[in-house]
VOTI-364880 format. One record per residue: residue in one letter; x, y, z of N, C-alpha, C in turn. Coordinates in steps of 0.05 Angstrom, whole numbers, padded with zeros to 5 digits, always signed. Layout:
<patis>
aXYZXYZXYZ
...
</patis>
This chain:
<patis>
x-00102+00742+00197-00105+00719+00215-00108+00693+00199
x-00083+00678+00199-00092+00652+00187-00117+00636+00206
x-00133+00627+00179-00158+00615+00187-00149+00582+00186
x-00166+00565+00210-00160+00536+00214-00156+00519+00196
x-00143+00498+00194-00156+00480+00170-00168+00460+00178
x-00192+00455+00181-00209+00432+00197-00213+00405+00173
x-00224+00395+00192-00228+00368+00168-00262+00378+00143
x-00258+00364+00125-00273+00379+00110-00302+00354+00094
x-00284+00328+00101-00308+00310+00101-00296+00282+00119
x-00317+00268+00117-00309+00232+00126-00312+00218+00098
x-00309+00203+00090-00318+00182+00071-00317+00159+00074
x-00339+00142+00075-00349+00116+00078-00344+00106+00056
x-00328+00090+00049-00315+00076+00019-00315+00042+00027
x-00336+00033+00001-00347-00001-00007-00314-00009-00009
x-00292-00007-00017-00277-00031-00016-00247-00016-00031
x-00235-00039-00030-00202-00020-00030-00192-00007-00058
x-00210-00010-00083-00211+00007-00104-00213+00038-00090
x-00239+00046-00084-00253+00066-00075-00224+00080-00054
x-00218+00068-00042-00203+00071-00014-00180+00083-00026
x-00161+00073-00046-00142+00081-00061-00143+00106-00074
x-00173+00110-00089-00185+00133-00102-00186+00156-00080
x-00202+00150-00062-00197+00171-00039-00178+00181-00033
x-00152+00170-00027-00130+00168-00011-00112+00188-00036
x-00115+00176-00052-00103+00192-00078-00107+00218-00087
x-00130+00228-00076-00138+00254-00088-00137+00268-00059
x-00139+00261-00035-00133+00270-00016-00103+00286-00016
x-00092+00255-00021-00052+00262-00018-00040+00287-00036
x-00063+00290-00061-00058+00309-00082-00065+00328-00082
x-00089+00333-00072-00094+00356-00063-00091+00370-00047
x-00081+00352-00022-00070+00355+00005-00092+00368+00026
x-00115+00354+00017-00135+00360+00030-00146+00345+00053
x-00153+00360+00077-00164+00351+00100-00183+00332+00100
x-00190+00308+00093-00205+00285+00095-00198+00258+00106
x-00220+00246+00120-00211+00216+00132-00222+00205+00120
x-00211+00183+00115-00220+00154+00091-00230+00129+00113
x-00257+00132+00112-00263+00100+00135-00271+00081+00116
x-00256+00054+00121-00267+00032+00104-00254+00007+00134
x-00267-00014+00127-00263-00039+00133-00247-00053+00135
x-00222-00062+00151-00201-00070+00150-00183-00060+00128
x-00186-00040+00129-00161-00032+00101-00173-00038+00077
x-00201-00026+00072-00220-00038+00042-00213-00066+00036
x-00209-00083+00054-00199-00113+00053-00229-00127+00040
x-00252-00119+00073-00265-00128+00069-00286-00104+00066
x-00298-00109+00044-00322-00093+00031-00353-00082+00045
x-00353-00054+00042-00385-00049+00057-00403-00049+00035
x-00425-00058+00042-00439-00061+00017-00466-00043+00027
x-00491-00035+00008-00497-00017+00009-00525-00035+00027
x-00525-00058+00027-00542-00072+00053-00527-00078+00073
x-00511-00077+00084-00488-00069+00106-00480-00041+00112
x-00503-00021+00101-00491+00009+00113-00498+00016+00143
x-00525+00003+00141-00533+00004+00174-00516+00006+00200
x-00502-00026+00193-00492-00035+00217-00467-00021+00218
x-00451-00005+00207-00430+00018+00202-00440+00047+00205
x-00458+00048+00205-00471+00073+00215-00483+00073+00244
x-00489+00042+00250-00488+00039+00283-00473+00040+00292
x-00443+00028+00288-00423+00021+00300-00418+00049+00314
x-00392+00043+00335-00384+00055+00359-00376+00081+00343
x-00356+00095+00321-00351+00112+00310-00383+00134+00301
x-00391+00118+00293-00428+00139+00274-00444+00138+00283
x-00446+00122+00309-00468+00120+00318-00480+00144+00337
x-00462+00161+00346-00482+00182+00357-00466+00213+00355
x-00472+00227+00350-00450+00253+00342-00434+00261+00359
x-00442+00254+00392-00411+00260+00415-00396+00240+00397
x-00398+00215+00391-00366+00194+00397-00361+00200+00363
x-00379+00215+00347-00366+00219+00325-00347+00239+00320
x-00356+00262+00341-00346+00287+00338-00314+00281+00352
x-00314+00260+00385-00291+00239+00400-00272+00234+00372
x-00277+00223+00360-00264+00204+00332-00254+00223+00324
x-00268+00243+00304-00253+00253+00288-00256+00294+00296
x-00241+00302+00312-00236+00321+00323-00230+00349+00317
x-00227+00354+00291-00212+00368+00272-00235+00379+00256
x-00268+00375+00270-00286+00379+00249-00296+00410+00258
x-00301+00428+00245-00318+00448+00246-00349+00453+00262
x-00342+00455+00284-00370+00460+00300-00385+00484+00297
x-00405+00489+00307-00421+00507+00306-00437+00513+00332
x-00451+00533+00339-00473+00532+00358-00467+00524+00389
x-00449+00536+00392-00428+00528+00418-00418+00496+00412
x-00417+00488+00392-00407+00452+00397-00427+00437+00394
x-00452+00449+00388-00479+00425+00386-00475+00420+00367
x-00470+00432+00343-00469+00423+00321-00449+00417+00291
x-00450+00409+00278-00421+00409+00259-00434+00435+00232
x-00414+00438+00234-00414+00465+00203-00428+00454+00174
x-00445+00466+00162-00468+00453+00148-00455+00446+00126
x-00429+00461+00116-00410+00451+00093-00391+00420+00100
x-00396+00410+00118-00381+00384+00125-00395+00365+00115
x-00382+00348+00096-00395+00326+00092-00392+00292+00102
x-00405+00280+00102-00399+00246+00105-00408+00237+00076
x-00388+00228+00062-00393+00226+00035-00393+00183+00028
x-00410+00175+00019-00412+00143+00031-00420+00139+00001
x-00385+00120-00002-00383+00117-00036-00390+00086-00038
x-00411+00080-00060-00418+00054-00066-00422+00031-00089
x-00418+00016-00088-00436+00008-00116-00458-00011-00107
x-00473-00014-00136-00498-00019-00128-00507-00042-00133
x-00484-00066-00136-00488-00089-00157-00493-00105-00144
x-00497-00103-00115-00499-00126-00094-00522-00125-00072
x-00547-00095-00084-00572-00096-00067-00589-00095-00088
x-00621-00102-00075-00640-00105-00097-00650-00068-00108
x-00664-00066-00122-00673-00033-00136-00678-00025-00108
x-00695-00030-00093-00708-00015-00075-00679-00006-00050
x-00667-00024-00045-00647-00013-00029-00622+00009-00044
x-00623+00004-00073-00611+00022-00082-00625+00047-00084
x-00648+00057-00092-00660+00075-00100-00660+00088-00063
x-00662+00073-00046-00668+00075-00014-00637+00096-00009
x-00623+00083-00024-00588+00101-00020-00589+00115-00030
x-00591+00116-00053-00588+00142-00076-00604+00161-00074
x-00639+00164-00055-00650+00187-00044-00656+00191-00018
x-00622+00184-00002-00622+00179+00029-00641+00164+00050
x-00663+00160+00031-00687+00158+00048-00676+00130+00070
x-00661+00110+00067-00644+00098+00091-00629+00117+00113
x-00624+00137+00108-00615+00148+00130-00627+00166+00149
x-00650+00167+00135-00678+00194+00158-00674+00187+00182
x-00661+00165+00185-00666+00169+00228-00640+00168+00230
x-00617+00173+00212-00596+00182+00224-00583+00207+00227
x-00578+00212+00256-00572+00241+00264-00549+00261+00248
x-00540+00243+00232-00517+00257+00204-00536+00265+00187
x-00564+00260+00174-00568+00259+00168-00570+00282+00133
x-00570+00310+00146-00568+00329+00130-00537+00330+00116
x-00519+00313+00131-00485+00314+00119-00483+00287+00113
x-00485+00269+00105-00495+00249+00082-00495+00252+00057
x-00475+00250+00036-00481+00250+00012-00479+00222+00000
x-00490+00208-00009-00495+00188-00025-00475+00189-00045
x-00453+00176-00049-00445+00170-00082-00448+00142-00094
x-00463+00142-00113-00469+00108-00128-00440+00112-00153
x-00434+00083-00151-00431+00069-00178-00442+00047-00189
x-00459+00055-00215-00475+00029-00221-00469+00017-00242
x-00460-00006-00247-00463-00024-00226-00443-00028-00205
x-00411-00021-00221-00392-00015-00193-00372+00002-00215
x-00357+00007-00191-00336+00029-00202-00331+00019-00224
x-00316-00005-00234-00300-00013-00248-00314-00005-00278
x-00341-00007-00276-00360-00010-00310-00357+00019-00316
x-00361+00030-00291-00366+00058-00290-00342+00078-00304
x-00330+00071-00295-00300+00080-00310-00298+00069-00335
x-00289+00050-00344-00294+00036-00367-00319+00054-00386
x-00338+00056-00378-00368+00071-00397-00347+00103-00391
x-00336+00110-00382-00319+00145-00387-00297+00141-00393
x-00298+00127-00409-00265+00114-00425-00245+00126-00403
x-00239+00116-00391-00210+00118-00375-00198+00088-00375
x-00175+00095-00388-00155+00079-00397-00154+00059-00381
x-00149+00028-00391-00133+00003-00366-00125-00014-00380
x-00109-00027-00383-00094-00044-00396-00088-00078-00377
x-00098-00072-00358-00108-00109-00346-00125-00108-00344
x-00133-00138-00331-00159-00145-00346-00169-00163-00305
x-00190-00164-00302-00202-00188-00276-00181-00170-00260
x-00177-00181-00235-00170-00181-00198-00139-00167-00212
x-00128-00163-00233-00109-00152-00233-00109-00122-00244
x-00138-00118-00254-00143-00089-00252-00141-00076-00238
x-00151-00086-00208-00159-00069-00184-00129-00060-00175
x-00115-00071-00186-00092-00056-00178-00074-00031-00188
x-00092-00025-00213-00081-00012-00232-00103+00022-00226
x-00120+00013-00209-00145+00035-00206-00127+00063-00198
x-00105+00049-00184-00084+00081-00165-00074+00096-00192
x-00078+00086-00212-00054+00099-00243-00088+00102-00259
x-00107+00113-00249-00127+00111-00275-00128+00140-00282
x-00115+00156-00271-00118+00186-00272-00098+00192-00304
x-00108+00199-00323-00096+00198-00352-00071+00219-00350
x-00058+00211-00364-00020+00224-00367-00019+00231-00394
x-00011+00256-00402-00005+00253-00428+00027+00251-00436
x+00033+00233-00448+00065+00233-00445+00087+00260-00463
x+00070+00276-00474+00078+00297-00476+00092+00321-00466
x+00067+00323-00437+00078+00332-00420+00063+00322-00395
x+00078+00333-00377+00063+00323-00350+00044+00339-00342
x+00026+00328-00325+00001+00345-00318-00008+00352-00283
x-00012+00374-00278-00012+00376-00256-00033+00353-00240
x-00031+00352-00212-00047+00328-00211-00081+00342-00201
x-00080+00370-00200-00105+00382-00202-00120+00380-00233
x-00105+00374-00251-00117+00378-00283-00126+00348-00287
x-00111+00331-00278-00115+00300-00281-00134+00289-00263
x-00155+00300-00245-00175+00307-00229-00191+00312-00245
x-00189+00340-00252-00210+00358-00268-00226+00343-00288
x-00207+00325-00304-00211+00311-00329-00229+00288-00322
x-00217+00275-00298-00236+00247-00288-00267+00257-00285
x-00254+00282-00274-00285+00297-00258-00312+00307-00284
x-00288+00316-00311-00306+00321-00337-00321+00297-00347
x-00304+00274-00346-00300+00252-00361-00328+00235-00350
x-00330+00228-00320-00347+00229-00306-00379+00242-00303
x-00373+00270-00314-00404+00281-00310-00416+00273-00329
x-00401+00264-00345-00424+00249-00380-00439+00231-00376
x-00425+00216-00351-00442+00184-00339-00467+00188-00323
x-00487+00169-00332-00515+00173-00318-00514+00158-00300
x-00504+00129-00299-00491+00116-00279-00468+00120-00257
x-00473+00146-00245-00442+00150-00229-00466+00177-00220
x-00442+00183-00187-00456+00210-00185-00422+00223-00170
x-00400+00207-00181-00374+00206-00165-00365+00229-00163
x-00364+00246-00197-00368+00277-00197-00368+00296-00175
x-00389+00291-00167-00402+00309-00140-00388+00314-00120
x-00374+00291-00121-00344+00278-00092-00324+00291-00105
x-00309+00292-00134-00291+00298-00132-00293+00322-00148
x-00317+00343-00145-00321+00367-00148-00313+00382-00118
x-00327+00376-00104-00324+00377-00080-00294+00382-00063
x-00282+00359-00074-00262+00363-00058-00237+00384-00075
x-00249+00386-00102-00230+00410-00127-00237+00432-00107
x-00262+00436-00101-00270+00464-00088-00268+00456-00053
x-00256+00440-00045-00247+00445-00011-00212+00454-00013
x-00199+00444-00037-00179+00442-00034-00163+00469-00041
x-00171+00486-00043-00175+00518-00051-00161+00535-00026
</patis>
């Protein structure tokens, strides 16, 4: 009996770097995930703006979340979502004071929200961009013309080509060295949904 393929997380993504990154490892892995951001990561969520996105009409209560995105794994006749689902809410941290960061990074902002147990926190500190840069992954522009280059940061060896599960793996190795990042986690995660 083939078994369903349900959706396997949400991700809340700060701005259209992140958004690209998502979208990218989704398309490659061909894994079940929705990417929510802000006008098309146009305009940026910041990690003192999680609130009012977690109020909004989509997160604000688990019927209109479960309405939205339909495809998720219930449990318990429908009361509840499957404990392996995550809402994964990718950030950086360069634009709240310590206390609101530290407030993200040990959920403790989300205790009164009813997601609460499927919430994973991902920081980049100070933002993606340093963060990558400190796990040497390659870029060759420089300012507002980097961000365009974030979709090609996954390393190629021109040797040979590399599957785009190995070119994952590597970000994902490259990544766990950093004390500033917890991105790993996310795209450990989705190595092992995509299975």
């Amino acid at each position: 009996m083939k078994q369903l393929n349900y959706t396997k997380a949400v991700v809340i993504v700060h701005g259209k770097s992140e958004k690209q990154i998502c979208q990218y490892i989704k398309n490659k892995l061909r894994l079940k995930m929705e990417i929510y951001s802000d006008k098309n990561g146009e305009k940026a969520i910041q990690i003192t703006s999680l609130k009012i996105t977690l109020n909004n009409k989509i997160f604000k209560s688990f019927k209109n979340f479960i309405k939205t995105y339909e495809d998720i794994k219930l449990i318990n006749d429908g009361k509840s979502i499957d404990e392996d689902f995550k809402i994964f809410i990718i950030m950086d941290t360069d634009d709240c004071n310590e206390n609101q960061k530290r407030d993200f990074i040990s959920k403790k902002m989300f205790e009164d929200h009813w997601a609460y147990n499927h919430i994973v926190p991902i920081y980049n500190s100070p933002e993606l961009e340093s963060v990558l840069e400190m796990a040497n992954i390659p870029f060759k522009k420089n300012g507002n013309k980097r961000k365009k280059e974030y979709i090609k940061i996954f390393p190629t060896d021109p040797k040979y080509e590399k599957s785009d599960e190995i070119q994952i793996k590597e970000l994902l190795n490259a990544l766990k060295k950093q004390k500033n990042t917890n991105l790993n986690d996310f795209l450990d995660f989705c190595l092992k949904s995509s299975d």
